[in-house]
Biopython code that builds the backbone (N, CA, C, O; Angstrom):
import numpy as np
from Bio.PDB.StructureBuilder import StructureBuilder

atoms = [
    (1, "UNK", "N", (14.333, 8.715, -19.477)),
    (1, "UNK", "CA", (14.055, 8.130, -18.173)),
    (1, "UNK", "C", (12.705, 7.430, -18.212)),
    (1, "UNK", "O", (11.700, 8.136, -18.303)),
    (2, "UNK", "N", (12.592, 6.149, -18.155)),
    (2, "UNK", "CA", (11.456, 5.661, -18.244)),
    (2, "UNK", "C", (11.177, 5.147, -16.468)),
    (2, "UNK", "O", (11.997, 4.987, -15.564)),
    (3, "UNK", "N", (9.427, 4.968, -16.486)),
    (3, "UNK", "CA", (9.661, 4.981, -15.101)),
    (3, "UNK", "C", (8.301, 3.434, -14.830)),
    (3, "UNK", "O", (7.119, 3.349, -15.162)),
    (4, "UNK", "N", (9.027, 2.673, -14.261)),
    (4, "UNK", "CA", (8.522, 0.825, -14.109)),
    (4, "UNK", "C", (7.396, 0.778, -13.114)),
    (4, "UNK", "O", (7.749, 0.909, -11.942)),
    (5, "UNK", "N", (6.493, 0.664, -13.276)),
    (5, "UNK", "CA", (5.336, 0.500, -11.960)),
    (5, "UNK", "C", (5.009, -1.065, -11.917)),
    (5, "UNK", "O", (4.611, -1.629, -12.936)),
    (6, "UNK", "N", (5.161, -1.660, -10.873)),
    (6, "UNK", "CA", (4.923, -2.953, -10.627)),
    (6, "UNK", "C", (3.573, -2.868, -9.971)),
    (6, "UNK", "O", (3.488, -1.954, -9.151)),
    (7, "UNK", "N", (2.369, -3.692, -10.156)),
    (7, "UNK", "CA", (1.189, -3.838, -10.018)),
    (7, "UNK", "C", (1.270, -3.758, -8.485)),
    (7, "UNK", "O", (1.052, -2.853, -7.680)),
    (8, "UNK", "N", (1.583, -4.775, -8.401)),
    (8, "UNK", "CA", (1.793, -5.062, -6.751)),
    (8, "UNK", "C", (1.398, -3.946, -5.505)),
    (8, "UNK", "O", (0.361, -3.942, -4.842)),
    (9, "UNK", "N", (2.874, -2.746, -5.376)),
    (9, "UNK", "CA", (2.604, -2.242, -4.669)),
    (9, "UNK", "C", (1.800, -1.025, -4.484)),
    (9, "UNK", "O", (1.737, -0.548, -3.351)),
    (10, "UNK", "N", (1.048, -0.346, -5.661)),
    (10, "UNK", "CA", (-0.216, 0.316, -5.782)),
    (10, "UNK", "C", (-1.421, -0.724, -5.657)),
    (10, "UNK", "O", (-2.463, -0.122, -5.400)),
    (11, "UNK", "N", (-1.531, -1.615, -5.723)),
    (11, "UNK", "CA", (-2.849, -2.568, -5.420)),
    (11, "UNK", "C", (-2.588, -2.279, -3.576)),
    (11, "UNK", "O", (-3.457, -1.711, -2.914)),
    (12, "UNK", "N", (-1.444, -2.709, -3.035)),
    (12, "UNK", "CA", (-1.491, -2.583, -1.426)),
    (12, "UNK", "C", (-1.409, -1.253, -1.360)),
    (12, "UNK", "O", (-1.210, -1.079, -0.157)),
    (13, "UNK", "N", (-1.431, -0.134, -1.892)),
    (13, "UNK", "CA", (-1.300, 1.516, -1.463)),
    (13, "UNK", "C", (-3.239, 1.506, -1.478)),
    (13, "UNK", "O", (-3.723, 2.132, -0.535)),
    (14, "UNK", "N", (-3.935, 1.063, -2.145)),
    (14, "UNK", "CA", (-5.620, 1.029, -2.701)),
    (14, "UNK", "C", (-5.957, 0.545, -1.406)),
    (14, "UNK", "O", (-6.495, 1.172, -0.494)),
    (15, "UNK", "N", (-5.509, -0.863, -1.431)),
    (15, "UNK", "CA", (-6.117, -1.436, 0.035)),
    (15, "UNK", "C", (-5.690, -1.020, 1.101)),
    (15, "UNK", "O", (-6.338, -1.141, 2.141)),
    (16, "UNK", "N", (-4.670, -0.526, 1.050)),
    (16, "UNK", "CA", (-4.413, 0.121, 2.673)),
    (16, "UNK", "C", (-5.161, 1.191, 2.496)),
    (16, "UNK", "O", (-6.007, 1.034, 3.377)),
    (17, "UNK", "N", (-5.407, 2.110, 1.987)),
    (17, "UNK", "CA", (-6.370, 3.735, 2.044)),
    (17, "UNK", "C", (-7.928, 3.092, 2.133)),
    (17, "UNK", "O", (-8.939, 3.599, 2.619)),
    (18, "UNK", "N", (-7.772, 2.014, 1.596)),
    (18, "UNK", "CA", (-9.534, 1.444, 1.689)),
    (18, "UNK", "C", (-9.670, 0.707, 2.772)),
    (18, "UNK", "O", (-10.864, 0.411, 2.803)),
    (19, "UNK", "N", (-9.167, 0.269, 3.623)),
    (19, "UNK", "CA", (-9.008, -0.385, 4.428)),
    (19, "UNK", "C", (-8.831, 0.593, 5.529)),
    (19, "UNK", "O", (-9.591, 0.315, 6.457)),
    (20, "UNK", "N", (-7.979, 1.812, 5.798)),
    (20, "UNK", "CA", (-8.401, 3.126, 6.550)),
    (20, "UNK", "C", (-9.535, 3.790, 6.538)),
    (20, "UNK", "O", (-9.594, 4.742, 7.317)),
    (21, "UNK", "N", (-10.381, 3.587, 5.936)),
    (21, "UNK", "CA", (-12.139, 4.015, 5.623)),
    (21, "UNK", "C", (-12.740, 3.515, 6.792)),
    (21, "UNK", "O", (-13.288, 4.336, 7.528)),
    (22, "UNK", "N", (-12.743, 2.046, 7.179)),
    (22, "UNK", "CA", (-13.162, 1.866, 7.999)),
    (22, "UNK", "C", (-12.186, 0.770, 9.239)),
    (22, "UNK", "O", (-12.002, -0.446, 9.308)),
    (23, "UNK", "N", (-11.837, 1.697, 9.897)),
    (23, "UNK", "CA", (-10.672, 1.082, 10.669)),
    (23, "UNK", "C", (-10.900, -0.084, 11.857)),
    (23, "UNK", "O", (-12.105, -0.209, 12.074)),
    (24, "UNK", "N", (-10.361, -0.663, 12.398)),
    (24, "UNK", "CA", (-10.796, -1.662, 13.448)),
    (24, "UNK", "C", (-9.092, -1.516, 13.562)),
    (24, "UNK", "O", (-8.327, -0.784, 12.934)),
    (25, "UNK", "N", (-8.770, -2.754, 14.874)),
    (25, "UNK", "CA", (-7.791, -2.608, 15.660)),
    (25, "UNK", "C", (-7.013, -3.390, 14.255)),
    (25, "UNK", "O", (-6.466, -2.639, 13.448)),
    (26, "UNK", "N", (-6.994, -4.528, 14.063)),
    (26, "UNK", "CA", (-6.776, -5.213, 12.532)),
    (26, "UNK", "C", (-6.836, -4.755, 11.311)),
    (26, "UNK", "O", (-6.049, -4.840, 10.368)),
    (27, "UNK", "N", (-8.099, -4.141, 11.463)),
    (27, "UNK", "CA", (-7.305, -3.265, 9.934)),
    (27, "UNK", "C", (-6.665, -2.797, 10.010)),
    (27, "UNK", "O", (-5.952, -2.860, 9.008)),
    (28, "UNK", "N", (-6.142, -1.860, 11.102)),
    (28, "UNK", "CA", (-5.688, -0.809, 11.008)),
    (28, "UNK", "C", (-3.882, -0.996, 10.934)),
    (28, "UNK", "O", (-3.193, -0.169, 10.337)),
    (29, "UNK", "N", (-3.421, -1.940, 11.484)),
    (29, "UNK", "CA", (-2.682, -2.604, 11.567)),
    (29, "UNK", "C", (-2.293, -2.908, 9.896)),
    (29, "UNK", "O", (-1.290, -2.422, 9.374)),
    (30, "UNK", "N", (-3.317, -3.841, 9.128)),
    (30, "UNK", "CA", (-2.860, -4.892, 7.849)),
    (30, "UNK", "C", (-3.080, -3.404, 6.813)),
    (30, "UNK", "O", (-2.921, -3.444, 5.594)),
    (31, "UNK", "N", (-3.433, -2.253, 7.504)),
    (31, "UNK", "CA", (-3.797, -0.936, 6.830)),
    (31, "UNK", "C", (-2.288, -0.399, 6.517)),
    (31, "UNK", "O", (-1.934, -0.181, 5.358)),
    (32, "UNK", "N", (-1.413, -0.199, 7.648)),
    (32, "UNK", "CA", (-0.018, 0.296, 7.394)),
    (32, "UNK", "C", (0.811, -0.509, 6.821)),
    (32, "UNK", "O", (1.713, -0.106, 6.087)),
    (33, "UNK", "N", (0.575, -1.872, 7.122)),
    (33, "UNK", "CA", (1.425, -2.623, 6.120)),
    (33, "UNK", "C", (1.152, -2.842, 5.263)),
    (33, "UNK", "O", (1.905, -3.605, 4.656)),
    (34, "UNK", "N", (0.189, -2.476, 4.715)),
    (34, "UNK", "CA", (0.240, -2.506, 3.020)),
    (34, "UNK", "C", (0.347, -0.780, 2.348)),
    (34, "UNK", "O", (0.416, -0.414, 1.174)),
    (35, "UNK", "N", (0.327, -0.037, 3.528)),
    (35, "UNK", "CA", (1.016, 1.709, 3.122)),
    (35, "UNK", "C", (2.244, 1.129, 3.130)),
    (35, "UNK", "O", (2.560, 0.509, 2.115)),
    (36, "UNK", "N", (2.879, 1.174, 3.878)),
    (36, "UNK", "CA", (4.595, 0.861, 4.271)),
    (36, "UNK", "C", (5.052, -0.331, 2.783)),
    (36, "UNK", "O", (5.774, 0.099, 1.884)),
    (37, "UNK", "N", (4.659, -1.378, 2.758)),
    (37, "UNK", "CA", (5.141, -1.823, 1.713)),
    (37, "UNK", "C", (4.968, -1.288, 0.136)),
    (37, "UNK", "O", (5.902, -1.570, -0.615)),
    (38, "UNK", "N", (3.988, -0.634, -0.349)),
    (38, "UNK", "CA", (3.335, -0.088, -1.341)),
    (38, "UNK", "C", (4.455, 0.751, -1.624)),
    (38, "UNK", "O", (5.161, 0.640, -2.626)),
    (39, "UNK", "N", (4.669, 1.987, -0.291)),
    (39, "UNK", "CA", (5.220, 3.009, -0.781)),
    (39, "UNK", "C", (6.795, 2.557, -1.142)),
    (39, "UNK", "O", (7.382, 3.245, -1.978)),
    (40, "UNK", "N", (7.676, 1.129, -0.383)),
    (40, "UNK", "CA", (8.419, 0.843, -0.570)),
    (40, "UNK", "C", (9.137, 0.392, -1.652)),
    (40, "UNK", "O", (10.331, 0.508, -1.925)),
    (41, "UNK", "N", (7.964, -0.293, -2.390)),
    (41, "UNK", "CA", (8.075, -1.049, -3.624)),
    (41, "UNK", "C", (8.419, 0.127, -4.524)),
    (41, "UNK", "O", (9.437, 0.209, -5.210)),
    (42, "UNK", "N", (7.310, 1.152, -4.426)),
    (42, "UNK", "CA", (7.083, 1.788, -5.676)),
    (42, "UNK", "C", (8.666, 3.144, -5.299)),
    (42, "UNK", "O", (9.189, 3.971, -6.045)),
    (43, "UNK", "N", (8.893, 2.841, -4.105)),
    (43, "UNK", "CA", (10.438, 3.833, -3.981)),
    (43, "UNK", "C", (11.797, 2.703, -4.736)),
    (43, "UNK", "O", (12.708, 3.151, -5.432)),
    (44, "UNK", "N", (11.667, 1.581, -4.471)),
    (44, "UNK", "CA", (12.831, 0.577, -5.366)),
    (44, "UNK", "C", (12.579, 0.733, -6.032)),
    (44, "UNK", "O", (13.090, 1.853, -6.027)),
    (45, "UNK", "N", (11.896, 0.674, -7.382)),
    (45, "UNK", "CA", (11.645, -0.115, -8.394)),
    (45, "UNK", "C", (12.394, -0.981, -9.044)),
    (45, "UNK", "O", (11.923, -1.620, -9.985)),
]
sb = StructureBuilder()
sb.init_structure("model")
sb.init_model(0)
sb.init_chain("A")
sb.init_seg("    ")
for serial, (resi, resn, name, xyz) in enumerate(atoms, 1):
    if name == "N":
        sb.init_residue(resn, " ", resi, " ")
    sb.init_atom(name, np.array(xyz, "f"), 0.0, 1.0, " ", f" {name:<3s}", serial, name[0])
structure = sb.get_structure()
């Protein structure tokens, strides 16, 4: 079982947790969508 990590959606899992550090109404927002897609990617592969 080999297992494929595409760059992509761990770079948006980094910036969304870094981007929750310091939150505003906008980050917080471009914060879940790059959780939500990150975790998505890396659930397809």
């Amino acid at each position: 079982m080999q297992i494929d990590i595409s760059p992509q959606p761990v770079v948006a899992l980094i910036a969304g947790i870094a981007i929750l550090v310091a939150p505003k109404l906008l980050n917080f927002i471009v914060a879940i969508y790059l959780i939500v897609f990150g975790v998505l990617g890396l659930i397809r592969m």
